[in-house]
C-alpha positions in Angstrom: -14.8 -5.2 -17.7 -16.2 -7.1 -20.5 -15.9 -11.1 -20.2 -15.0 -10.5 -16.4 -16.7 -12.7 -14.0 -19.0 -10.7 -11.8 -18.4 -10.6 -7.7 -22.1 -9.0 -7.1 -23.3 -6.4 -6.4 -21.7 -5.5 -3.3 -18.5 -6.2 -4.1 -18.8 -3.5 -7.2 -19.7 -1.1 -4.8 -17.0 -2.0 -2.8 -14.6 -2.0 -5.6 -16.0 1.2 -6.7 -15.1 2.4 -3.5 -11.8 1.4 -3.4 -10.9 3.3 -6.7 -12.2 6.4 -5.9 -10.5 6.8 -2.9 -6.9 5.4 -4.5 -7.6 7.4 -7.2 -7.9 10.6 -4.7 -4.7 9.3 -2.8 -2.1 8.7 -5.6 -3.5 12.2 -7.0 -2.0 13.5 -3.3 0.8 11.6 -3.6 3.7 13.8 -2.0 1.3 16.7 -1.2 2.1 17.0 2.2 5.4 17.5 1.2 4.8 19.8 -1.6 2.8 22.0 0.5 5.7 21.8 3.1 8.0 23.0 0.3 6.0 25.2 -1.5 3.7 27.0 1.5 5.6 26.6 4.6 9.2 26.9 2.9 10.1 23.5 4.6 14.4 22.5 4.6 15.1 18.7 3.8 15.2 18.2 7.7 11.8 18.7 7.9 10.6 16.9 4.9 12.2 14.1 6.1 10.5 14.2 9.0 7.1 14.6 8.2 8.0 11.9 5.7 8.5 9.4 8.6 6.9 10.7 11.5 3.4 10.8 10.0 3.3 7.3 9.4 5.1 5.8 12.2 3.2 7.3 14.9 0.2 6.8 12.8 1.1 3.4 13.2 1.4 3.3 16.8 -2.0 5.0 16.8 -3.5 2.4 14.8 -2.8 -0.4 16.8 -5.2 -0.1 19.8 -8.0 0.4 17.4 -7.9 -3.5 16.3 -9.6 -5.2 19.0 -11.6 -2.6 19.3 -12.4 -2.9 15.3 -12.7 -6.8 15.7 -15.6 -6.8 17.6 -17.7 -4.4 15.9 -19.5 -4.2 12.0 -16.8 -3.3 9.6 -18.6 -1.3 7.5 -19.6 1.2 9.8 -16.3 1.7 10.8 -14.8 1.9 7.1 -17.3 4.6 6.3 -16.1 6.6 9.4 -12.3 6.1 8.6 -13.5 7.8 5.5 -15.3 11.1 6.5 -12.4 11.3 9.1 -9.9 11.3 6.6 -12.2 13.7 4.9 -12.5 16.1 8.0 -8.6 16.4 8.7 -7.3 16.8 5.3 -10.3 19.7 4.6 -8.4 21.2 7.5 -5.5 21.6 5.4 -7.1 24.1 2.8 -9.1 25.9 5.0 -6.0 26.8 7.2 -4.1 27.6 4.6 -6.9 30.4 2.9 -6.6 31.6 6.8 -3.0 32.3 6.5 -3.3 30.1 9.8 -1.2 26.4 8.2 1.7 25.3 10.4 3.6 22.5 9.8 2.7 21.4 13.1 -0.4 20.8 11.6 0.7 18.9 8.8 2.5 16.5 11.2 -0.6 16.0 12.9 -2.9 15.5 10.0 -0.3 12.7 8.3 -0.3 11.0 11.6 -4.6 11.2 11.7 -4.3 9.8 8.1 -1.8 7.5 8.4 -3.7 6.0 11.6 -7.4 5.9 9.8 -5.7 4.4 6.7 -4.4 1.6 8.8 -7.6 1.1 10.3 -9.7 1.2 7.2 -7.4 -1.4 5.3 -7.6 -3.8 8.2 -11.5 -3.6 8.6 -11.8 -3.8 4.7 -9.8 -7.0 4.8 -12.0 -8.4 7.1 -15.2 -7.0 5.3 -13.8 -8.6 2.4 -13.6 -12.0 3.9 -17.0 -12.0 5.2 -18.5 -10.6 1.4 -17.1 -13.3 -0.7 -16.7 -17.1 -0.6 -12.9 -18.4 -0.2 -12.9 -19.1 -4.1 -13.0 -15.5 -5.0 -10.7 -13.8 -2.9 -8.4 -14.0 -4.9 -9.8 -13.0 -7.9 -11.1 -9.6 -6.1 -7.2 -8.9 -4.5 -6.5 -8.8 -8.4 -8.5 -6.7 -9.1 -7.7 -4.2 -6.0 -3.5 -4.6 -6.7 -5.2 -3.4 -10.9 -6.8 -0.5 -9.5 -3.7 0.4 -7.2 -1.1 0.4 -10.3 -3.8 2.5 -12.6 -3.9 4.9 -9.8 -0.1 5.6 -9.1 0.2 5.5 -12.9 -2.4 8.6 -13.4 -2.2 9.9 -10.3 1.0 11.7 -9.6 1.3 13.3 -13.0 -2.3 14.6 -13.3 -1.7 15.7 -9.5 1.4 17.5 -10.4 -0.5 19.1 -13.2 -3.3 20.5 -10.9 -0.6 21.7 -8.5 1.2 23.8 -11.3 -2.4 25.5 -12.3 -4.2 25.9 -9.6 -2.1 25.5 -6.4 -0.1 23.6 -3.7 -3.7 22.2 -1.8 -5.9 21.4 -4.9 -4.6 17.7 -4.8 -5.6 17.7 -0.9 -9.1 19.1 -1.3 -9.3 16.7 -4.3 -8.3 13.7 -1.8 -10.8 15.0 0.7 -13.5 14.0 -1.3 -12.3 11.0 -2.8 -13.0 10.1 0.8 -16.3 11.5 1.0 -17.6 9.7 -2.3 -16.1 6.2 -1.1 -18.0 6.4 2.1 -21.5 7.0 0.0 -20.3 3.9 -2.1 -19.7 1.7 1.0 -23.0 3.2 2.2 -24.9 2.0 -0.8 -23.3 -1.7 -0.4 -26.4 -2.1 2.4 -26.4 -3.7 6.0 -26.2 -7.4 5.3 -23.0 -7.6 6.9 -23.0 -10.6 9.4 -22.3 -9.8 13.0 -19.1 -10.0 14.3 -17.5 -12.5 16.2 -17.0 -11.1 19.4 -14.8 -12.7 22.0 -14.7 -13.5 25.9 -15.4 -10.8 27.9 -16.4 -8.7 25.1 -14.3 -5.8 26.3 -10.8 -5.6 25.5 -8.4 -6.4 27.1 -4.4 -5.1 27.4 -3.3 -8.5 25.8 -5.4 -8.5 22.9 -3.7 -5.4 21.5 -0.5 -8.4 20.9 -3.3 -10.9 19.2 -2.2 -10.0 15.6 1.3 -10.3 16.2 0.5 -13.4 18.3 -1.4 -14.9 15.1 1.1 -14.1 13.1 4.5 -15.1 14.9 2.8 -18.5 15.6 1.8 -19.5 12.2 4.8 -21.0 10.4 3.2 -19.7 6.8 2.9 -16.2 7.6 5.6 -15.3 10.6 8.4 -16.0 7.5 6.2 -13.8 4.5 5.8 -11.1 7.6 9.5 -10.7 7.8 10.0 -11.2 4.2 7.8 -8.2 3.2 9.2 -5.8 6.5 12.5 -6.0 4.6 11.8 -6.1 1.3 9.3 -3.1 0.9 11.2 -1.3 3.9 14.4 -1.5 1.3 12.5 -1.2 -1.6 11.3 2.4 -0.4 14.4 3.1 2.0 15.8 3.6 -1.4 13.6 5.9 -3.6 14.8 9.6 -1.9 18.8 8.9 -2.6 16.9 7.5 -6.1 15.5 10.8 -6.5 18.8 12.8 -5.8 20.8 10.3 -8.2 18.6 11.4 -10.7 17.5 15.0 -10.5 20.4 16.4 -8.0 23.7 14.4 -9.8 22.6 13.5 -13.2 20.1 16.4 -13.8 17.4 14.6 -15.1 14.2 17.1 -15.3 11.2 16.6 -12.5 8.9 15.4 -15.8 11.1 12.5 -16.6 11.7 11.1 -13.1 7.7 11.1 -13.0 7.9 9.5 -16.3 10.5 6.6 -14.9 8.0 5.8 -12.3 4.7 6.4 -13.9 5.1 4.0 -17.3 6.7 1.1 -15.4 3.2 0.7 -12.9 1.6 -0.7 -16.2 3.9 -3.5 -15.1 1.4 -3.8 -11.9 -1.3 -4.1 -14.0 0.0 -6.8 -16.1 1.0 -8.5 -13.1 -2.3 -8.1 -10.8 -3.7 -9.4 -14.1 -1.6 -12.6 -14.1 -1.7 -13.6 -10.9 -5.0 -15.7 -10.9 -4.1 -17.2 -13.9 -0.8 -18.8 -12.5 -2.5 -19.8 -9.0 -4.6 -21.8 -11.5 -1.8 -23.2 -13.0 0.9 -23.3 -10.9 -0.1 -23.3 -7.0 -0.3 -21.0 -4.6 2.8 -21.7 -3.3 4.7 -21.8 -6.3 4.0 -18.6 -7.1 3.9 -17.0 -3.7 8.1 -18.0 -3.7 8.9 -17.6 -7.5 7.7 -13.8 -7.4 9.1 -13.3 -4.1 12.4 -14.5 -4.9 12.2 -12.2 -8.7 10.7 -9.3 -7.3 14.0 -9.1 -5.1 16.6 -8.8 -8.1 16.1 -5.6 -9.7 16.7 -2.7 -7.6 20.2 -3.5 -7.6 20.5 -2.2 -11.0 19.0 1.1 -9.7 22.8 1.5 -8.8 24.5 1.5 -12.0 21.6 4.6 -13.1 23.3 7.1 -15.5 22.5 10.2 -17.3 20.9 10.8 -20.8 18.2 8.4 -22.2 20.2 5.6 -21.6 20.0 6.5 -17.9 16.2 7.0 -18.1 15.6 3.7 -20.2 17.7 1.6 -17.4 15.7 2.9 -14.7 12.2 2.6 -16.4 13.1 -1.1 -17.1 14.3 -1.9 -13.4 11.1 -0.6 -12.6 9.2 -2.4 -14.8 10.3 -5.9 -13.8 10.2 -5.1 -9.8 6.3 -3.8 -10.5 5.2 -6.6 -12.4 6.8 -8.9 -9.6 5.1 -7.1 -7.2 1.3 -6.9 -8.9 2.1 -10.9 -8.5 3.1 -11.3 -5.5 0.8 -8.2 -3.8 -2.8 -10.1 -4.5 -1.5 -13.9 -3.8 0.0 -12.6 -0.4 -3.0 -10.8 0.7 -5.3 -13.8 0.2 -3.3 -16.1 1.6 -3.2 -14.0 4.7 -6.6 -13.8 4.8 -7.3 -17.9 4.3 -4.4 -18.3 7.1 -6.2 -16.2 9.6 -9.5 -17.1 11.4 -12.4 -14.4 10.6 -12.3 -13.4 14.5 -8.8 -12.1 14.0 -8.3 -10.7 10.8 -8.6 -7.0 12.2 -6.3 -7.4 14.5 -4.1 -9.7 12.4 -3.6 -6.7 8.9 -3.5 -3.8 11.6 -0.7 -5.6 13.4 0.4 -6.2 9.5 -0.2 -3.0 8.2 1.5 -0.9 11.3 5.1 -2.7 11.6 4.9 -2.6 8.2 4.5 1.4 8.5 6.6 1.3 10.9 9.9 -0.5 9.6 9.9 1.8 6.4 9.9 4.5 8.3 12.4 3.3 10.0 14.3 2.5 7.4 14.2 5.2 5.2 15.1 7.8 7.9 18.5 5.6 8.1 19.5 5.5 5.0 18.7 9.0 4.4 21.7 9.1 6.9 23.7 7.0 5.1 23.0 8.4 1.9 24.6 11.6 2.9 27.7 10.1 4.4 28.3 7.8 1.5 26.1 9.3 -1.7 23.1 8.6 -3.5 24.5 5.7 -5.7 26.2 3.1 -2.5 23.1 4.1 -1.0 20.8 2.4 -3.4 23.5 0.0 -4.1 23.4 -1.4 -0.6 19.6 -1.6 -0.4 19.4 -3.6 -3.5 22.6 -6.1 -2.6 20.6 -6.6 1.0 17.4 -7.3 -1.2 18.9 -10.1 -3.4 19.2 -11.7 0.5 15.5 -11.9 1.1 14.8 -15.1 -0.5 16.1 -16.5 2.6 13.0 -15.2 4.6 10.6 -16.6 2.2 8.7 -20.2 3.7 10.5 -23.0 2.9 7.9 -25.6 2.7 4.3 -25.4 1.1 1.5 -24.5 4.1 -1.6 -23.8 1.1 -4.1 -25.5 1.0 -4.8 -28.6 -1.2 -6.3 -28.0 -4.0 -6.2 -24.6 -4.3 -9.8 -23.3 -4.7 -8.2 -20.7 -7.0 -8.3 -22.9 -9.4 -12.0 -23.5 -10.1 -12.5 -20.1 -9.7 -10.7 -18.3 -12.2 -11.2 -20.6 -15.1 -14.3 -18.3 -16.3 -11.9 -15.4 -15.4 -9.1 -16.5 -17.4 -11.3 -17.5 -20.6 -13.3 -14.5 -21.1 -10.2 -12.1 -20.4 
C-alpha cells in the first residue's frame, strides 16, 4: 500500500479483519449449495430454497438484534458475530464426517449466518464511525468495496479448486476460520472504543425495533437511495440463476468459463473502489452518487442478447465489467453517505434495518423470477430484469442533500497523489 495514506493503527487491524474474513466467505461462495448437491443429492427445488430461505429469515432474525446492538460496545459484539459464525459452520464438517448432515441443518446454519452477518455489518458500520473522523470515511469504504472485489475475484475459483481436491466442506472449514482469525484481529484493535449512546429507558422497547426504518423513510436523502438499491441489487441478482442456465444449460458453456465471465470483470470493482475518492474530490458527492447510479443501471440488459462461442463469453465479460466498475463507485460513496446522514445513536439500527430488507427483497425477488424463468426461459427472464433496471434512475434523489463542501475533498488529496 505504498504512497497510501495511513488510517492508524486500528483501522489496519480492522481492515485486516475485514479481508480475512471476505477472503474466507467468497472462498465459500455457493458451498452450501454445493454441499446440498454434491452430499445430500439436493433437486433444484431445494437449492432454491436454501438459496432464499437462509437469508430471508436470517433477516428477520437480524432485526431485533439492533437496538439491542445500539446500546452496547460494538466491538465486543463484532468479535462474537465472529466465533458464532465460526461455531455453526464447524458444525457443518463435523456432521458430515458423522454421516449425521441434513439439509435441515444447512437451512438452519444459512439462517444463523445470514442473521450474524447482518448484525456484524451493522455494528461494524457503527464501529467505523466512531474510529475515524468524517474526512476519512470515505477513503476507508474504498478500501473495504477493494478488498470485496479482490475477494470474489480469487475466491470462487480457488474455492472451486479446493472442492475438486479435497472435498465438498473444505471451503466451509476454510470459512470457519476466516472467522476465527478476524475476531483475534478485532481483538488486537484494543478497548478504546467510546461508550455507546444509550437511549431513554435504556431497555428496549417494541417501537425501537421500527427506528432504522423510521430514520430512514424520514430522511429525504436516503428513503429514495433505500428504494433505489432494494430494486436494483434485488434485479441485479434476481437475474444471475436464469444467467447461469443461459449459459451452461442452453448454450453449453463449461462450469470454468462461466467462473471466468464473473471472476475477471470484478477487477472492474477494484478500478472503481479505487476511483471513487478521487471523483468525490472532484466532482461532489452528489454528482457521483447519481451519475454511477444512473450507469450502473444500463448493462444487464445486454445480458439478454448472451450467445454461444467466445463471442458469447466476451459480451458477457464486458457487461460485467462496466456494471462492476459502476458499482465499486457507487458501493463506498453510498455507504458513507449513509453513515454522515445518520446520527451515531442510530446507525445500528439504521444498516440492520438497511442490510435486512435488503436481504430480504432479493430473496424475494429471485425466488420469483426463478418462476418466471421457467414459464418464459432463461433469456426474457434476464431480459425483463435488465429493461425494469434501465427504470431505476427514477428512484435516485433528485436534489443534492451532501453536505457543503464535501470534506472528501481535503481528505483524499494525499490519497490521490501518492496512488
Amino acid at each position: 500500500m505504498a504512497g497510501r495514506r495511513s488510517l492508524g493503527r486500528r483501522f489496519g487491524w480492522l481492515w485486516g479483519a475485514y479481508a480475512v474474513s471476505a477472503a474466507g466467505t467468497w472462498l465459500a461462495f455457493d458451498a452450501f449449495a454445493l454441499i446440498a448437491v454434491l452430499a445430500l443429492d439436493a433437486g433444484p427445488a431445494q437449492v432454491s430454497l436454501l438459496a432464499a430461505v437462509g437469508p430471508a429469515v436470517g433477516a428477520a432474525v437480524s432485526v431485533p438484534l439492533g437496538p439491542w446492538v445500539e446500546v452496547r460496545r460494538k466491538r465486543p459484539v463484532m468479535m462474537a458475530t465472529d466465533l458464532v459464525r465460526c461455531a455453526v459452520l464447524l458444525s457443518i464438517p463435523v456432521t458430515f464426517a458423522l454421516g449425521r448432515l441434513t439439509f435441515g441443518q444447512l437451512l438452519l446454519v444459512s439462517v444463523a449466518v445470514a442473521a450474524a452477518d447482518i448484525t456484524f455489518n451493522a455494528a461494524a458500520g457503527a464501529f467505523l464511525k466512531d474510529l475515524l473522523p468524517r474526512e476519512d470515511l470515505l477513503v476507508a469504504n474504498g478500501r473495504f468495496e477493494a478488498t470485496t472485489w479482490t475477494a470474489s475475484m480469487v475466491g470462487p475459483p480457488l474455492g472451486g479448486a479446493a472442492i475438486s481436491l479435497f472435498g465438498p466442506v473444505t471451503t466451509v472449514v476454510a470459512d470457519a476460520a476466516s472467522y476465527l482469525l478476524s475476531a483475534f484481529g478485532l481483538r488486537a484493535i484494543g478497548d478504546a472504543e467510546k461508550p455507546p449512546v444509550r437511549p431513554q429507558p435504556a431497555l428496549t422497547r417494541p417501537g425501537d425495533l421500527l427506528e432504522g426504518w423510521r430514520h430512514i423513510l424520514a430522511d429525504p436523502a436516503l428513503r429514495p437511495l433505500f428504494f433505489n438499491s432494494l430494486l436494483v441489487n434485488s434485479l441485479i441478482m434476481a437475474a444471475s440463476p436464469p444467467l447461469l442456465i443461459l449459459m451452461v444449460d442452453d448454450l453449453h458453456f463449461a462450469p470454468w468459463q462461466y467462473a471466468l465471465a464473473f471472476a475477471v470483470p470484478c477487477t472492474g470493482g477494484l478500478l472503481g473502489s479505487r476511483l471513487a475518492p478521487r471523483l468525490v474530490a472532484r466532482h461532489g458527492r452528489y454528482r457521483v452518487l447519481l451519475t454511477a447510479g444512473v450507469l450502473r443501471a444500463c448493462w444487464s440488459i445486454g445480458l439478454a442478447f448472451t450467445g454461444p462461442g467466445t463471442p458469447g463469453l466476451i459480451l458477457v465479460m464486458l457487461v460485467e465489467f462496466g456494471l462492476i466498475t459502476c458499482c465499486g463507485v457507487y458501493n463506498p460513496v453510498l455507504a458513507t453517505h449513509r453513515l454522515d446522514r445518520t446520527p451515531t445513536g442510530r446507525v445500528t439500527r439504521t444498516l440492520a434495518a438497511w442490510s435486512a430488507t435488503g436481504k430480504a427483497a432479493t430473496a424475494t425477488v429471485t425466488a420469483l423470477w426463478g418462476v418466471l424463468a421457467a414459464w418464459t426461459g432463461p433469456r426474457a427472464a434476464i431480459a425483463l430484469a435488465g429493461a425494469l433496471l434501465l427504470l431505476t434512475p427514477l428512484l435516485l434523489p433528485r436534489r443534492d442533500h451532501t453536505r457543503a463542501p464535501d470534506p472528501e475533498r481535503a481528505a483524499v488529496a494525499v490519497e490521490s497523489d501518492g496512488g
